[in-house]
C-alpha positions as CSV (number, residue, x, y, z in Angstrom):
1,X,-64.6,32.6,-19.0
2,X,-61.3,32.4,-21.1
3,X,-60.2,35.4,-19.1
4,X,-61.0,33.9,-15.6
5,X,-59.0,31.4,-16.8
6,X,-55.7,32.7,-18.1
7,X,-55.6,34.8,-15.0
8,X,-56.1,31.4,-12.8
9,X,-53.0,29.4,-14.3
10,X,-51.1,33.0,-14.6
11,X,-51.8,33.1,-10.5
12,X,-50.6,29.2,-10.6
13,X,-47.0,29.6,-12.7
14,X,-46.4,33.0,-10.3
15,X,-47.1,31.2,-7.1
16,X,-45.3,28.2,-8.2
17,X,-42.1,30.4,-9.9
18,X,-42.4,31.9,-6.2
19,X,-42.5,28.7,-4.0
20,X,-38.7,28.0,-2.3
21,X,-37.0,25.1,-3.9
22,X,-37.0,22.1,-1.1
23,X,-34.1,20.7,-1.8
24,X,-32.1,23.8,-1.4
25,X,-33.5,24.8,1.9
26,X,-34.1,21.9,3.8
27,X,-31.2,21.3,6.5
28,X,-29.0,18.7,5.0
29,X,-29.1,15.5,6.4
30,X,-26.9,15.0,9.5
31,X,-23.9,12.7,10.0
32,X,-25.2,9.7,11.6
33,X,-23.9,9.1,15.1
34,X,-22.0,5.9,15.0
35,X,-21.0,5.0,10.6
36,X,-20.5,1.7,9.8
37,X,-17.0,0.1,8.2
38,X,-17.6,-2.8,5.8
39,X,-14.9,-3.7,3.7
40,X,-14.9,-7.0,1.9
41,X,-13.2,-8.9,-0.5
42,X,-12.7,-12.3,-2.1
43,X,-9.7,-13.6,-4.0
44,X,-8.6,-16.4,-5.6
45,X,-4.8,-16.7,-6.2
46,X,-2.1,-19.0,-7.6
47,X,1.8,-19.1,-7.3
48,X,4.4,-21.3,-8.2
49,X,7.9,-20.2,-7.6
50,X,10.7,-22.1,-8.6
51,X,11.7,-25.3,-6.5
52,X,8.1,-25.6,-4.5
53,X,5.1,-27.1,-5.4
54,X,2.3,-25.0,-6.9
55,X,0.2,-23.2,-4.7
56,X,-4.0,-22.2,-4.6
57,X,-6.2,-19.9,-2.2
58,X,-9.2,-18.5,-2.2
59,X,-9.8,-16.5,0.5
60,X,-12.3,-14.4,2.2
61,X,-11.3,-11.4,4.0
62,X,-13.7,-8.9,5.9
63,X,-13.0,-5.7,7.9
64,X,-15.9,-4.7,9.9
65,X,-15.7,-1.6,12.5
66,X,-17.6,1.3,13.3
67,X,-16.8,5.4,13.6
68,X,-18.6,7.5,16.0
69,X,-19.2,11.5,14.9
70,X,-16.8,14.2,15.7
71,X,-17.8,15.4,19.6
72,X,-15.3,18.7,20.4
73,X,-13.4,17.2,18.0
74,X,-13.0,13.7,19.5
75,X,-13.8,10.6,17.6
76,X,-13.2,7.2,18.1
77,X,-12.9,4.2,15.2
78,X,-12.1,0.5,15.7
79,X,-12.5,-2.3,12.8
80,X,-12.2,-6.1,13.0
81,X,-10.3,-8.1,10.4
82,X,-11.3,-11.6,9.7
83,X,-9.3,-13.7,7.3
84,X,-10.9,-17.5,6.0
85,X,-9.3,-19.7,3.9
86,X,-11.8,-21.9,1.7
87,X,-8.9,-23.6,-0.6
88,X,-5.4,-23.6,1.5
89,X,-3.4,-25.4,-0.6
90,X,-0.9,-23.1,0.0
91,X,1.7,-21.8,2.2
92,X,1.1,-18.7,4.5
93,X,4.1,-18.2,4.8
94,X,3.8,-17.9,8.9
95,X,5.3,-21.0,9.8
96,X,3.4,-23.8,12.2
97,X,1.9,-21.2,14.3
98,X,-0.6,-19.9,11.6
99,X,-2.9,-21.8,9.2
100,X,-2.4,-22.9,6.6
101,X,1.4,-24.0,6.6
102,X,2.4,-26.2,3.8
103,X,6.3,-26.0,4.0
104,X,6.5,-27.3,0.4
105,X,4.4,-25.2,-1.1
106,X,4.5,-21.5,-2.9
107,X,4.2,-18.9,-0.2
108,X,0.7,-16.7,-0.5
109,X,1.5,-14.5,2.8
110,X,-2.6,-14.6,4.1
111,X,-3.0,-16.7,6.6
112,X,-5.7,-17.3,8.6
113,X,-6.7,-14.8,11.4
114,X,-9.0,-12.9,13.4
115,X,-8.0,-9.5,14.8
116,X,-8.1,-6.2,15.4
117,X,-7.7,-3.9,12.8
118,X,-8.1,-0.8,13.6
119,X,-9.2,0.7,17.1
120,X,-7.9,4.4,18.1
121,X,-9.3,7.8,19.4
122,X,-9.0,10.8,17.1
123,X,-9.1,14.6,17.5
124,X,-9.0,17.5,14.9
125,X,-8.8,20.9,15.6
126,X,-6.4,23.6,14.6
127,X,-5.7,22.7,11.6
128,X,-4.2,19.4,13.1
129,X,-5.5,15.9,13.3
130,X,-4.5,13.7,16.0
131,X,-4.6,9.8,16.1
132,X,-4.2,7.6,19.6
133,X,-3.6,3.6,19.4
134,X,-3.7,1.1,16.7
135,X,-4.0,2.7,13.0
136,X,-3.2,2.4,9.5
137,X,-0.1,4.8,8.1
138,X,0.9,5.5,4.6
139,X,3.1,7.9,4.2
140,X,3.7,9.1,0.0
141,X,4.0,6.1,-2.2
142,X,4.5,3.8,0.7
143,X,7.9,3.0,-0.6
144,X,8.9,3.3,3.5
145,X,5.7,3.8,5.0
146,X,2.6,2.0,4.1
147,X,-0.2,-0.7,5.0
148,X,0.8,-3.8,2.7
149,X,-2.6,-3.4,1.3
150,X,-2.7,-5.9,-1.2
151,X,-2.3,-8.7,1.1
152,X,-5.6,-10.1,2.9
153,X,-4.9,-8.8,6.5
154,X,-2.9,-5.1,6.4
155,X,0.2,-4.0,8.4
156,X,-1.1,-1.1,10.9
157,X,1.0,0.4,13.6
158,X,0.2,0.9,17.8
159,X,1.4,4.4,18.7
160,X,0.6,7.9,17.8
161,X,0.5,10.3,14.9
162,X,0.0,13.8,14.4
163,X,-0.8,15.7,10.8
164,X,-0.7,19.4,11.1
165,X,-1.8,21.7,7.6
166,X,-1.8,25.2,9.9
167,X,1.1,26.6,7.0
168,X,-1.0,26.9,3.4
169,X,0.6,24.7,0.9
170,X,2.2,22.9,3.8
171,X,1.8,19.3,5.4
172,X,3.6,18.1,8.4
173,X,3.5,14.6,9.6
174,X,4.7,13.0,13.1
175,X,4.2,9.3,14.0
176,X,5.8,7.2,17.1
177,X,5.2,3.6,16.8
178,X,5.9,1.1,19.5
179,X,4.6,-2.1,17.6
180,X,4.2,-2.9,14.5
181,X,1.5,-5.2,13.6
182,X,2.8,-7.5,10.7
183,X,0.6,-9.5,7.7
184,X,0.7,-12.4,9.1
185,X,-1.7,-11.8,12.0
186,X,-1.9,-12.5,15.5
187,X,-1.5,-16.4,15.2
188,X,2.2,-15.6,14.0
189,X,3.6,-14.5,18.0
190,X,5.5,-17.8,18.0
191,X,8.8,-17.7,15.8
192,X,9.4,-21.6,16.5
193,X,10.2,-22.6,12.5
194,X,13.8,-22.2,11.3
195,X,13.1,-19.2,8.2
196,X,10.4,-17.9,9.9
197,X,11.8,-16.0,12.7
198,X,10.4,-12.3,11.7
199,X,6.6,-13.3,11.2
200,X,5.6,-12.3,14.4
201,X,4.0,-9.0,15.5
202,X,7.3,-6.5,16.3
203,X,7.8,-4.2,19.4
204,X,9.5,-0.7,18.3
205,X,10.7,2.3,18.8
206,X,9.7,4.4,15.8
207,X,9.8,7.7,14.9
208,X,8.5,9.3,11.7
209,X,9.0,12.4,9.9
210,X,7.8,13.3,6.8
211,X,6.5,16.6,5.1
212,X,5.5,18.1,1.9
213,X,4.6,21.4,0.4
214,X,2.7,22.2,-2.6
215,X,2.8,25.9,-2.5
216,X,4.8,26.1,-5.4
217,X,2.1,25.8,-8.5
218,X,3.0,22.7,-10.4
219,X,5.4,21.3,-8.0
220,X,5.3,19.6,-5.1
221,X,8.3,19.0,-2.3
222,X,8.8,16.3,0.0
223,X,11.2,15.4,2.5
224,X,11.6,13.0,5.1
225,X,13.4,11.2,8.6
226,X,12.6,7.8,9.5
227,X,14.4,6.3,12.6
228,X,13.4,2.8,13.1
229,X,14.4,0.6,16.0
230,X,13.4,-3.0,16.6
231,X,13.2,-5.5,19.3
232,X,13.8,-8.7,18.2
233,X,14.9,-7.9,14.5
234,X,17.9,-5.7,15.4
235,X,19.1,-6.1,11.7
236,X,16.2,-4.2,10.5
237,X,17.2,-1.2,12.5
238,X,18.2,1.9,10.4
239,X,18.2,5.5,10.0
240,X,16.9,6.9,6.7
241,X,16.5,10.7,5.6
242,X,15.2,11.7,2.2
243,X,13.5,14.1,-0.1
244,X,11.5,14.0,-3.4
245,X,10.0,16.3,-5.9
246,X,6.8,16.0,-8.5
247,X,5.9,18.3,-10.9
248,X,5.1,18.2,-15.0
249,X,7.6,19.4,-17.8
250,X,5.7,20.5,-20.8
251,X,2.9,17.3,-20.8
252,X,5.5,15.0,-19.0
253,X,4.8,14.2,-15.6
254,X,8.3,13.9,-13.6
255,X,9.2,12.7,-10.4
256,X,12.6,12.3,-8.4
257,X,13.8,10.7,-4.9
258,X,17.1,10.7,-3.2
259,X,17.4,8.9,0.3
260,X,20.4,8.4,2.3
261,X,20.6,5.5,4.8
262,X,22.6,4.4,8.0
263,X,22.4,1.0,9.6
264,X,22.2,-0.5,5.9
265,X,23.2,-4.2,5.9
266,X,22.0,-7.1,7.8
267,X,24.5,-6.3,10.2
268,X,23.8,-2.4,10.3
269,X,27.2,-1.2,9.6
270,X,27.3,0.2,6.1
271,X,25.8,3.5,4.4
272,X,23.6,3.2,1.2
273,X,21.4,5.7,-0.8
274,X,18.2,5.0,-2.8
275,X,17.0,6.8,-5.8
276,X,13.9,6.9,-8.1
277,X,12.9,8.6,-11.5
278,X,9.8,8.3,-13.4
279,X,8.1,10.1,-16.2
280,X,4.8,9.9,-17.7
281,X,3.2,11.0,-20.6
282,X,-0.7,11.1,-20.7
283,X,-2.7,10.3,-24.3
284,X,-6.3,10.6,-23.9
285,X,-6.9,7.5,-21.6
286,X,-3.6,6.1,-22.1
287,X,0.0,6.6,-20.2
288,X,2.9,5.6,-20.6
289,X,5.5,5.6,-17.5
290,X,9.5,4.5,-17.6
291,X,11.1,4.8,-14.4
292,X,14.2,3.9,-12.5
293,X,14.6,2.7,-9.0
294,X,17.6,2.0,-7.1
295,X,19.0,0.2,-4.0
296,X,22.7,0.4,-3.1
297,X,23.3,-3.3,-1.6
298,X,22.6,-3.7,2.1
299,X,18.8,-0.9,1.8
300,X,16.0,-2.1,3.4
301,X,12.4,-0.5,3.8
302,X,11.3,-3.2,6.0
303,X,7.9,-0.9,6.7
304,X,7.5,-0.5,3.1
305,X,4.8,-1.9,0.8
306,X,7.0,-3.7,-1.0
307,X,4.0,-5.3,-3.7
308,X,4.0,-2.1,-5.3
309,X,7.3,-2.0,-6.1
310,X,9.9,-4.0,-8.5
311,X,7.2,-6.3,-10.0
312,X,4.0,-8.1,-8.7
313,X,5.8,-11.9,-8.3
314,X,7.6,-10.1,-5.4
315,X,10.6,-12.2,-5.3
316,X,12.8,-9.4,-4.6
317,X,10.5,-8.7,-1.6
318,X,12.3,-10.5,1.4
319,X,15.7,-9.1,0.5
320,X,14.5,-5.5,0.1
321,X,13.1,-5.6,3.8
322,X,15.8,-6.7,5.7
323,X,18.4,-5.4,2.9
324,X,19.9,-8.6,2.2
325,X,20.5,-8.2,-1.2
326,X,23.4,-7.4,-3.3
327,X,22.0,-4.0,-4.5
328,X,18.6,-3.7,-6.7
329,X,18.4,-1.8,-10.0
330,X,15.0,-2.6,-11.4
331,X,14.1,-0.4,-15.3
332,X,10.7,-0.7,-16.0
333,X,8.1,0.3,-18.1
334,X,3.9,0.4,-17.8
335,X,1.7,1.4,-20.1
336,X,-2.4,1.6,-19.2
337,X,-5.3,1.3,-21.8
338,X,-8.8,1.5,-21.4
339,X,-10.0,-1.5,-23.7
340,X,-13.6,-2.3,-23.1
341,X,-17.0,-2.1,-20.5
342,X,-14.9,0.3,-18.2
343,X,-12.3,-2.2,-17.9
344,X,-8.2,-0.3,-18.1
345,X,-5.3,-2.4,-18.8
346,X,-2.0,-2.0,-17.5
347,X,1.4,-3.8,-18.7
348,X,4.8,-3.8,-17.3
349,X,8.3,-5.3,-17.8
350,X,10.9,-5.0,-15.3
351,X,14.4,-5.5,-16.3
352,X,16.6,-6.3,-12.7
353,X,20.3,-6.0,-12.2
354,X,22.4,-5.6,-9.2
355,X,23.4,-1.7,-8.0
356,X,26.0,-1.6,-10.6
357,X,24.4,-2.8,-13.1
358,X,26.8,-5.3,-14.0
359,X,25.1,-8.5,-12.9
360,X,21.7,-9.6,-14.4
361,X,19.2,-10.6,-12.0
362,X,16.2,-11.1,-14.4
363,X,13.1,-9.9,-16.2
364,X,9.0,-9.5,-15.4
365,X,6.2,-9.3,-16.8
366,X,2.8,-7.7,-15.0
367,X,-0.3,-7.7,-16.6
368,X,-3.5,-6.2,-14.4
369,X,-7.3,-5.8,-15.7
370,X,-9.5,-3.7,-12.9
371,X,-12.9,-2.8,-13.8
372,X,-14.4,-0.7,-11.1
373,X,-18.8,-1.4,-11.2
374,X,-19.5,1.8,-9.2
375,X,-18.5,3.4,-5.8
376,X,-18.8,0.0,-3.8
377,X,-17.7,-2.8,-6.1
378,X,-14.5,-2.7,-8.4
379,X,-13.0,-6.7,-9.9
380,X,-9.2,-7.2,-10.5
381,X,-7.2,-10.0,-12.5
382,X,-4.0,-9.9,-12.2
383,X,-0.6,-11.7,-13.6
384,X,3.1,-11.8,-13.2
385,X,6.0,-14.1,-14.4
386,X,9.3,-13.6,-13.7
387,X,12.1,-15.1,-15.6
388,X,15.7,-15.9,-13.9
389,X,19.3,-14.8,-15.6
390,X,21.0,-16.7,-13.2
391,X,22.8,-13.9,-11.2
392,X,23.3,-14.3,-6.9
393,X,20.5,-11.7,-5.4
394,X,22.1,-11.7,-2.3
395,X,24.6,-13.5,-0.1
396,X,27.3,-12.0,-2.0
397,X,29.2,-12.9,-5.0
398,X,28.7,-16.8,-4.0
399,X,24.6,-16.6,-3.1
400,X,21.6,-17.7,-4.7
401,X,20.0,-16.4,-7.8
402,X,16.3,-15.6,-7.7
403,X,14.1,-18.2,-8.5
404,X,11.6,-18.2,-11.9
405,X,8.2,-17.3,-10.9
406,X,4.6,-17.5,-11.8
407,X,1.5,-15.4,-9.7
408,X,-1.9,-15.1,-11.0
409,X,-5.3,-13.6,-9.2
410,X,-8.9,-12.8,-9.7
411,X,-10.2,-10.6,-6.8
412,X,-14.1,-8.6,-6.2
413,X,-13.8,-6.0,-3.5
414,X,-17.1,-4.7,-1.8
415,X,-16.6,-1.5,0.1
416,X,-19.2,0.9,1.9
């Protein structure tokens, strides 16, 4: 009987050893036919800038859209974007066309607004990928090209771009924008408020270059041609040709940028270059990043993502669009730490002068906590205080000197 037995379960464990593993070869599961697009988040935020009254928002902000599966190639995407103030005690910063506008209050640039996102046709094939109509383009570290992210409703662009990757190692990029579709929504058409005349959505003539090649183990190259052209801000017009390179030293991570621009000035008739160093050194969990960036006086990135860049009170922002200022030198420092629960913190100071370095425009501090729950939810705090020296910023010898600034925010974001 003991025999009958060991030969039985013997029988079992070779049949079973034998048996195809169902996860391995059942078909995988197919992309649906139409994907949903929900992107959500909430923030509270609070400014005060020097000379206006204190400023709080809490807003809602949802983009909801839908992306069909690849047919031959062919796809199509379009996403809603839906902006709700529940405390507007605040400025939008959109004059009387767009809610809410509280002229003596601290600007918070979100509005509120209903529109459309998002809505073009797409086609791969051949290595290339091809977009058609209204879309989001970030090129590098958006520090010409980019979406505005941080604020509630994006910047996207109307026209068409092209990414080919047929050369191995090698990325080319073409876009031609006719209209450029601005933070402030589509409540902002109307520039009737003296200070607000370039709120509005923009009619262009765009067009963008920009490659990079990573061939080259360790190092990567880019370079770059951006010839803007604009409507009804002819001051923001400008021709700007660059390259950059990344690539690590020993255990420091470097990277370098040279741009050369035309049409600098607010009254497009002087040259100016822009430059930008950094290097970063990894412990562990920790880095530690000093860089440099520089503006001759008169550059302007007016596509740029300017949040990202020279501090999160953004009181340089305005200038650096249109290129108003008197030149922008900003030496910084971050440093990022995991501390506790998942949670990394990151702190900066900014120390701003003019392009010669011989005027003093101030100092900031940025302090930012972001704990990311898992794929769909990640929470950010964020803080930034700029302190005045006193020194014009722009209109010259004889202009104003940036204002002293507080910003605080507390944000979820839900993604899927």
């Amino acid at each position: 009987m003991k025999t009958k037995a060991a030969l039985f379960l013997s029988t079992v464990s070779l049949l079973h050893a034998g048996a195809p593993d169902l996860e391995t070869t059942l078909a995988p599961k197919p992309e649906p036919l139409i994907k949903p697009i929900i992107d959500i988040r909430a923030r509270y935020e609070f400014g005060e800038i020097e000379h206006l009254d204190p400023s709080q928002a809490f807003t809602l902000r949802e983009r909801l859209g839908l992306k069909t599966q690849a047919w031959n190639g062919l796809s199509v995407l379009i996403e809603g974007e839906f902006s709700q103030a529940v405390v507007d005690h605040y400025n939008g910063g959109a004059g009387a066309t767009a809610d809410p506008f509280n002229p003596k209050d601290t600007v918070i640039a979100d509005p509120q607004t209903n529109e459309l996102n998002q809505g073009y046709v797409q086609y791969e094939g051949f290595d290339t990928t091809a977009r058609v109509g209204r879309q989001r383009i970030i090129y590098d570290n958006a520090a010409f090209i980019g979406d505005v992210g941080w604020r509630q409703n994006e910047q996207t662009y109307d026209g068409i771009s092209i990414s080919n990757k047929s050369i191995d190692g090698l990325t080319l990029n073409y876009a031609y924008i006719d209209q450029v579709n601005r933070i402030f929504g589509s409540d902002a058409d109307m520039p009737i408020v003296p200070g607000f005349t370039n709120v509005q959505d923009l009619d262009a003539e765009v067009h963008l270059f920009n490659a990079s090649y990573a061939g080259i183990k360790g190092l990567t190259l880019g370079a770059y041609a951006y010839i803007m052209n604009f409507k009804e801000v002819g001051a923001w017009d400008n021709n700007t040709y660059g390259l950059s390179a990344k690539g690590t030293v020993g255990e420091i991570a470097l990277y370098g940028e040279l741009a050369y621009q035309d049409k600098a000035g607010l009254k497009g008739e002087e040259q100016a270059f822009y430059g930008h160093v950094t290097a970063t050194k990894t412990f562990g969990s920790q880095s530690l990043t000093l860089g440099l960036e520089h503006l001759d006086a008169g550059f302007k990135t007016p596509l740029a993502t300017v949040h990202a860049f020279n501090g999160f009170a953004d009181v340089t922002d305005g200038a650096r669009i249109s290129g108003a200022h008197n030149g922008l030198t900003d030496l910084y420092v971050n440093y990022t730490i995991p501390i506790c629960f998942g949670i990394k913190w990151m702190n900066s100071l900014h120390a701003f002068g003019d392009d010669q370095i011989s005027a003093g425009y101030g100092w900031e501090y940025d302090s930012v906590l972001t704990k990311k729950f898992d794929e769909n939810f990640t929470a950010l705090a964020k803080f930034a205080e700029f302190s005045s020296e006193g020194d014009p910023y722009t209109g010259g010898s004889k202009g104003p000197a940036l204002p002293d600034a507080i910003r605080a925010s507390i944000e979820l974001d839900y993604t899927f």
